[in-house]
C-alpha positions as CSV (number, residue, x, y, z in Angstrom):
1,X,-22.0,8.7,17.1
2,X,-22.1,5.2,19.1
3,X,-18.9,3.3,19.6
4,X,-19.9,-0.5,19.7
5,X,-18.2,-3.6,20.4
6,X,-18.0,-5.4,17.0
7,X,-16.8,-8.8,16.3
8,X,-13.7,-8.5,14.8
9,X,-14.2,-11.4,12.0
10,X,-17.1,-9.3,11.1
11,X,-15.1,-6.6,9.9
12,X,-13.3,-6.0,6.5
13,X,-11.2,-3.0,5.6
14,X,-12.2,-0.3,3.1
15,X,-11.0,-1.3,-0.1
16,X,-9.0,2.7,0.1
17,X,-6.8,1.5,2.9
18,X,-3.4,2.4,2.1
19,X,-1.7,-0.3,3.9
20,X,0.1,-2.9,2.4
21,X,-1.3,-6.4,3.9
22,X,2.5,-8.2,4.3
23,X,3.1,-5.2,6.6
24,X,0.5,-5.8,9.3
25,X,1.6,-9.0,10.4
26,X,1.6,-10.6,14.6
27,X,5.0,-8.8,14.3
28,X,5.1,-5.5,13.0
29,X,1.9,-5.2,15.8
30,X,3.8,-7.1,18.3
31,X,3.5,-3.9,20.7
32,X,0.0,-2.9,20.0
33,X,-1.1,-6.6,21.0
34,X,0.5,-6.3,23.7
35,X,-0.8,-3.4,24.6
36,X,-4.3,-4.2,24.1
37,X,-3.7,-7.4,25.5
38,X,-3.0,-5.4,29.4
39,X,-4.9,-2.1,28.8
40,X,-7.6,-3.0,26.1
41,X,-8.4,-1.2,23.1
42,X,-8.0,2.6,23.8
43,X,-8.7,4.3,20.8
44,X,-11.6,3.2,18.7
45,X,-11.2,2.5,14.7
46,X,-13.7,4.5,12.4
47,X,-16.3,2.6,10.2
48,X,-19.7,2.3,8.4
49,X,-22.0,-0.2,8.4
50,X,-22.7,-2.7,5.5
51,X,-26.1,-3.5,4.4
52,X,-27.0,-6.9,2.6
53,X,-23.5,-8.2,3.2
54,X,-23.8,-11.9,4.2
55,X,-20.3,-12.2,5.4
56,X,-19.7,-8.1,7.3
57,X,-21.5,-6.0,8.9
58,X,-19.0,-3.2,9.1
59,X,-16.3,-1.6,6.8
60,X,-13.0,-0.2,8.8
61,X,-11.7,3.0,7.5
62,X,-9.0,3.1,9.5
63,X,-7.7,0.5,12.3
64,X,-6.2,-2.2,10.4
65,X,-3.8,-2.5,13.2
66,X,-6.1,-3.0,15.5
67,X,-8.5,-5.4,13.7
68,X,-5.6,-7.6,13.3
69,X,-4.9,-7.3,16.7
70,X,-8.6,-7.8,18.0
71,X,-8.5,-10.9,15.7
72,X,-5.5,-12.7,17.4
73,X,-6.3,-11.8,21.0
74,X,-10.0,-13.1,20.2
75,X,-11.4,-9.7,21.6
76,X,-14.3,-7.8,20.3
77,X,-12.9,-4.6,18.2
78,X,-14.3,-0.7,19.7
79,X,-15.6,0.8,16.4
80,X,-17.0,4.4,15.9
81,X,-20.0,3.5,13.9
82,X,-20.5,6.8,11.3
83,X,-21.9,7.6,7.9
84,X,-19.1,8.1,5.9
85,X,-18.6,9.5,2.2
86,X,-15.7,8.0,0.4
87,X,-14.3,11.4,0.4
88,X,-14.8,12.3,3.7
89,X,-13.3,8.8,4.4
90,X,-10.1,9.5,3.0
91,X,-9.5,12.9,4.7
92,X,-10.1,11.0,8.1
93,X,-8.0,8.4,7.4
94,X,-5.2,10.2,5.9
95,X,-5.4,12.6,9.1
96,X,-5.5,9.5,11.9
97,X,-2.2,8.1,9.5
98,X,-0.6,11.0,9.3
99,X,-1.2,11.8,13.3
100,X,0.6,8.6,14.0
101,X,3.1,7.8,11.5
102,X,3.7,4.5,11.0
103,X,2.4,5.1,7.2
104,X,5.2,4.5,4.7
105,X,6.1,7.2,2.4
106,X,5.6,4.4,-0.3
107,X,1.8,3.5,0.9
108,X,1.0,7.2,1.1
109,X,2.4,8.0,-2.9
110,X,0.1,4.6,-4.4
111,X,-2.8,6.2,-2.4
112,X,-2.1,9.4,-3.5
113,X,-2.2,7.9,-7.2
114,X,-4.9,5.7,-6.9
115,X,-7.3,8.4,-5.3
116,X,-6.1,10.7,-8.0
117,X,-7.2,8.1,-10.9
118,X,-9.9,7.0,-9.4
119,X,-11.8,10.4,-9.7
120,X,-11.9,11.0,-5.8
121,X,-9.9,14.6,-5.9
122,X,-10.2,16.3,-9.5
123,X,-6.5,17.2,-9.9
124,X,-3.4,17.2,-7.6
125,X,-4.2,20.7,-6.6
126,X,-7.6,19.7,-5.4
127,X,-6.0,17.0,-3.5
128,X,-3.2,18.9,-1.7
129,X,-5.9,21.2,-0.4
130,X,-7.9,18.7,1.0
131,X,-5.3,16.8,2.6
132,X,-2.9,19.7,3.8
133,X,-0.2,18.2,1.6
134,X,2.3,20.7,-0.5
135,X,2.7,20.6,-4.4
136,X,6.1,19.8,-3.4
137,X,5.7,16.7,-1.2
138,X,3.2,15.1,-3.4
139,X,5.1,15.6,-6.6
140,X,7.7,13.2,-4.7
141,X,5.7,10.8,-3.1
142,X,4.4,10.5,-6.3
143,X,7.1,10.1,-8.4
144,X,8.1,7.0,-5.7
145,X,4.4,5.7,-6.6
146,X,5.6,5.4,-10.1
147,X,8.8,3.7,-10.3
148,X,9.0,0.5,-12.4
149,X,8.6,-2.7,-10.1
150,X,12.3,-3.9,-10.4
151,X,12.8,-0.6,-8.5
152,X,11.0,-1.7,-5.6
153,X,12.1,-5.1,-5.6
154,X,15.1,-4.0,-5.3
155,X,14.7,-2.8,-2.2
156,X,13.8,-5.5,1.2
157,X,10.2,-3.6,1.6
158,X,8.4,-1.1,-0.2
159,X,8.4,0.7,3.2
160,X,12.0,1.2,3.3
161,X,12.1,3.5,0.2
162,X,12.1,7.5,1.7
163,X,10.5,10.1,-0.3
164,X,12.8,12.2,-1.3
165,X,14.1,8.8,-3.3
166,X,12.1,9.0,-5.6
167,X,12.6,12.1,-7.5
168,X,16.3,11.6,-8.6
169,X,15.3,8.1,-9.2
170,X,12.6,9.2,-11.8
171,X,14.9,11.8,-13.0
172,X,17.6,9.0,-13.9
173,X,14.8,6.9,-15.8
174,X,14.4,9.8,-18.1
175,X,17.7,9.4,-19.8
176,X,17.7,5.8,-22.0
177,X,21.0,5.0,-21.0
178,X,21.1,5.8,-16.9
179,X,17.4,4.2,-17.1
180,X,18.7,0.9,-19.0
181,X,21.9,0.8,-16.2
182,X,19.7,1.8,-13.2
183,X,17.2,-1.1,-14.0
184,X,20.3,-3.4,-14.8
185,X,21.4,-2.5,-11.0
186,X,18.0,-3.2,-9.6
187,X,17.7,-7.0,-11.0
188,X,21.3,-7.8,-9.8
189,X,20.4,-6.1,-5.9
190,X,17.2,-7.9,-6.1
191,X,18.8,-11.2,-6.7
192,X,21.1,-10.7,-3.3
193,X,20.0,-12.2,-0.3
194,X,20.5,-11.1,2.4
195,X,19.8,-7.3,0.9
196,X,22.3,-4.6,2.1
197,X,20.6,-1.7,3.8
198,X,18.1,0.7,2.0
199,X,20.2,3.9,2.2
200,X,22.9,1.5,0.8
201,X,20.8,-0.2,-2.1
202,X,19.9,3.5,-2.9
203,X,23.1,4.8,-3.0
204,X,23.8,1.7,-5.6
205,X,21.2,2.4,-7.7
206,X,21.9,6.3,-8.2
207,X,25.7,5.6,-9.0
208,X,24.3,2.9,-11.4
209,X,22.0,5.6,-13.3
210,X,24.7,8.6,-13.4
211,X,27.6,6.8,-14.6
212,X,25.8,7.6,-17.6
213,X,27.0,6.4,-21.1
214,X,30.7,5.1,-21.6
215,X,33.6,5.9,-24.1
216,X,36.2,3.2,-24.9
217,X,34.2,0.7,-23.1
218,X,36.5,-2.6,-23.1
219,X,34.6,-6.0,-21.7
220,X,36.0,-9.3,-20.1
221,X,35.0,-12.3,-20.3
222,X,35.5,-15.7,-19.4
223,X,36.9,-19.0,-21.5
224,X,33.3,-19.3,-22.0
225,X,32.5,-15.8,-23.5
226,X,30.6,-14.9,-20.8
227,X,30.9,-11.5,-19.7
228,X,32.3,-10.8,-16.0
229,X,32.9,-6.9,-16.0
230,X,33.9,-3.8,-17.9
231,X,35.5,-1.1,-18.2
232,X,35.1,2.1,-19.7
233,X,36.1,6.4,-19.5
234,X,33.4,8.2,-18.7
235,X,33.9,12.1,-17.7
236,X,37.6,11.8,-16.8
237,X,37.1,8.9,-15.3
238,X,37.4,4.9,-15.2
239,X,34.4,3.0,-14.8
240,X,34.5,-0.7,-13.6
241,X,31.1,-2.3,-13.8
242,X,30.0,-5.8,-12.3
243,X,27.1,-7.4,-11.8
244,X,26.1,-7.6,-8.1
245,X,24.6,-10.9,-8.6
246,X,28.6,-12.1,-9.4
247,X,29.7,-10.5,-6.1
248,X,29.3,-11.1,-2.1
249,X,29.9,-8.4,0.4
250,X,33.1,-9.9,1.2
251,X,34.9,-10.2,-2.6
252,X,33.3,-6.0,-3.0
253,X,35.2,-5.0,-0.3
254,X,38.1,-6.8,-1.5
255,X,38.0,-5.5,-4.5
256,X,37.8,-1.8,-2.9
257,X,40.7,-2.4,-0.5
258,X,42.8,-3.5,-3.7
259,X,41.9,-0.1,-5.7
260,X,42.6,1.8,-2.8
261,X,46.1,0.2,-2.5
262,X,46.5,1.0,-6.5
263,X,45.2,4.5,-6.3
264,X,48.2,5.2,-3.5
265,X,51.0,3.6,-5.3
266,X,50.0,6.3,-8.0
267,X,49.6,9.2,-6.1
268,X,52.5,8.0,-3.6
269,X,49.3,9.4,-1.0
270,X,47.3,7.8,1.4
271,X,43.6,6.9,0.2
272,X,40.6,6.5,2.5
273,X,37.7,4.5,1.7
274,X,35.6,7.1,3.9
């Protein structure tokens, strides 16, 4: 099949495209700009021509990265010119994604989903086969495509969720009370700024869900009634809650070094954070 020099502002990307938009940015392709910028474009992107389309004349499959970077350099994009069945379409691009990895395990569960309800694999067994995917590692990146919104705002980018996440997450939203806690978590994480890391905001979010419900729960408020923490037994032990929105960095580990130096005048032992 021909590869031809295309304008880039004459190409659009397939509706299919698992990418999210905000992540192909003059940054996150900083080095592929570059590199087409000294070298040119070396590998081609895949698409089909449009007919009676006033403003395209072809539809990318894959090579969003490289439109974007054909469009700021001003360069005409390399395009391997093919018929292509929406089917076939997603196999090659899931295949050219997968080969280089810079597909987030976030993108590839809401294509996954989407694919699946838009009739393009029958069931999720007809869909592993197709894409060499395990039961297994689609049932999580699914279960990542799913989770509520608040969830994933949670989080700095979508991309920074990792897929095994997303199974004890959904597990945890089973339960009413770890799901009404874990979303409680998520709105006062996504109010901080600047976010901690992922692995961080994750570990946050699971404690959140187990703790799970509370016996003897005791709350404190301010003159004004307002509520600042509480504190409650749960399986032998004592469970201090806070908003996260009410706290910096700074006063959380404050408040750590303080129950550390409680825990040892107790126990008459040293206690580590670590």
């Amino acid at each position: 099949m021909p590869i031809v020099e295309i304008n880039p502002m004459r190409c659009r990307m397939w509706q299919l495209h698992p990418r999210i938009d905000e992540r192909v940015t003059e940054e996150t392709c900083g080095t592929l700009i570059k590199s087409m910028r000294r070298h040119g474009q070396i590998v081609p992107a895949l698409g089909r021509r449009l007919r009676d389309n006033r403003d395209y004349d072809i539809e990318l499959i894959y090579g969003a990265r490289r439109l974007f970077a054909a469009r700021h350099l001003d360069r005409p994009l390399f395009v391997d010119v093919r018929e292509v069945s929406e089917r076939d379409g997603i196999v090659a691009m899931e295949t050219e994604n997968r080969l280089r990895r810079d597909i987030s395990a976030y993108e590839r569960g809401t294509s996954y989903e989407r694919w699946l309800r838009e009739g393009h694999f029958a069931t999720q067994k007809d869909l592993c086969r197709a894409l060499q995917v395990s039961a297994a590692q689609l049932s999580r990146l699914l279960n990542l495509s799913r989770l509520p919104k608040v969830l994933i705002e949670a989080f700095g980018s979508a991309a920074d969720l990792c897929e095994v996440w997303g199974a004890e997450l959904a597990t945890l939203l089973k339960d009413p009370v770890s799901e009404r806690r874990l979303l409680q978590a998520a709105e006062g994480i996504r109010a901080l700024h600047p976010k901690p890391a992922a692995q961080q905001i994750f570990e946050r979010l699971r404690l959140a869900g187990r703790t799970g419900r509370c016996t003897d729960k005791r709350i404190v408020k301010n003159g004004e009634g307002d509520e600042l923490f509480s504190v409650c037994r749960q399986r032998g032990s004592i469970v201090l809650s806070v908003g996260l929105h009410l706290l910096s960095e700074r006063r959380l580990k404050e408040i750590e070094s303080a129950i550390v130096e409680l825990v040892a005048m107790e126990t008459a032992e040293p206690v580590s954070t670590h």
